[in-house]
C-alpha positions as CSV (number, residue, x, y, z in Angstrom):
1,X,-67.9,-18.5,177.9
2,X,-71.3,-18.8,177.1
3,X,-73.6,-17.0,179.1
4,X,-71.2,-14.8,179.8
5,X,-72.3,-11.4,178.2
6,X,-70.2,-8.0,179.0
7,X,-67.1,-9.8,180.3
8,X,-64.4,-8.8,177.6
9,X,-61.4,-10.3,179.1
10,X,-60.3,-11.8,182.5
11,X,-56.8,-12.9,183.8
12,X,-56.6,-16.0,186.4
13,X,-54.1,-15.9,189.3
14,X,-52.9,-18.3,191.7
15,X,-52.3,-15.5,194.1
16,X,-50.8,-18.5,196.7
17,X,-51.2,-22.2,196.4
18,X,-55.2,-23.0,196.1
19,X,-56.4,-19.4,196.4
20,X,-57.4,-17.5,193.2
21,X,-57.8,-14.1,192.2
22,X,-59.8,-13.6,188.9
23,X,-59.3,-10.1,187.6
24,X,-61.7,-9.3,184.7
25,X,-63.0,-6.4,182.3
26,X,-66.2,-5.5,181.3
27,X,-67.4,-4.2,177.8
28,X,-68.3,-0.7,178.8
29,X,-69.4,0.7,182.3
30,X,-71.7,-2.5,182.2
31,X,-71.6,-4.3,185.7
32,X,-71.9,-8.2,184.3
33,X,-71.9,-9.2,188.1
34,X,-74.5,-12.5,186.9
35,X,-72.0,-12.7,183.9
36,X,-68.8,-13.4,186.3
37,X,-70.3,-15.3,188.4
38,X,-71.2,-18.2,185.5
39,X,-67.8,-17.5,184.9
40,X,-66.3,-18.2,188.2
41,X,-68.3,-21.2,188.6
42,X,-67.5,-22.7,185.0
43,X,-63.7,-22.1,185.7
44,X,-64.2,-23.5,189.4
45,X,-65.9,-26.8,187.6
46,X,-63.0,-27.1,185.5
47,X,-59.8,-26.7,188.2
48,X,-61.9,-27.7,191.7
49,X,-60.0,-25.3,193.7
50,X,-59.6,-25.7,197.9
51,X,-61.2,-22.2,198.0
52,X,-63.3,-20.2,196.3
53,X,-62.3,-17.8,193.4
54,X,-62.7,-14.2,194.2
55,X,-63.8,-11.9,191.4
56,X,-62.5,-8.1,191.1
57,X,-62.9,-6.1,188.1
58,X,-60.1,-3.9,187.3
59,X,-59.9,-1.2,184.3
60,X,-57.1,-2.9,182.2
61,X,-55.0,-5.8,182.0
62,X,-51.2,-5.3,181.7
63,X,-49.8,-7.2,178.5
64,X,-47.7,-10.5,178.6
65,X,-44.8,-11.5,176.8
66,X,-47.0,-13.0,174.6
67,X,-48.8,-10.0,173.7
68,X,-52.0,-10.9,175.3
69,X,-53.8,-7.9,176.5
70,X,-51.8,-5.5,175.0
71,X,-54.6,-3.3,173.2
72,X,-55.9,-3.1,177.0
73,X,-53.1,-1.3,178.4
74,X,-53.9,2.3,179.0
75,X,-51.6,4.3,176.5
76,X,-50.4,7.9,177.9
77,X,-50.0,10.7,175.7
């Protein structure tokens, strides 16, 4: 997204039918609160959901089958 500056990555849940949860990751400890909130509005333009997306940043996204986030996992030693 343009505009978007410090948002790495972001998963979008339908959490139930019409309500969304958008977890995202920042680059760094930056905050990018203005930067997810172009975001939540672009992707709210695009699907015109009932309610409104609710943003929470998390520290990691867990992979998918198809290997998407994968080098966000948190590896233990």
């Amino acid at each position: 997204f343009i505009g978007c500056e410090g948002v790495v990555h972001y998963r979008l849940h339908e959490i139930s039918p019409g309500s969304f949860l958008l977890d995202y990751i920042t680059e760094g400890e930056s905050d990018a609160k203005k930067s997810i909130s172009v975001v939540v509005e672009k992707i709210e333009q695009l699907i015109q959901p009932p309610k409104k997306i609710e943003p929470q940043r998390v520290k990691f996204l867990l992979p998918e089958g198809s290997g998407k986030f994968v080098f966000n996992y948190p590896f233990t030693g």
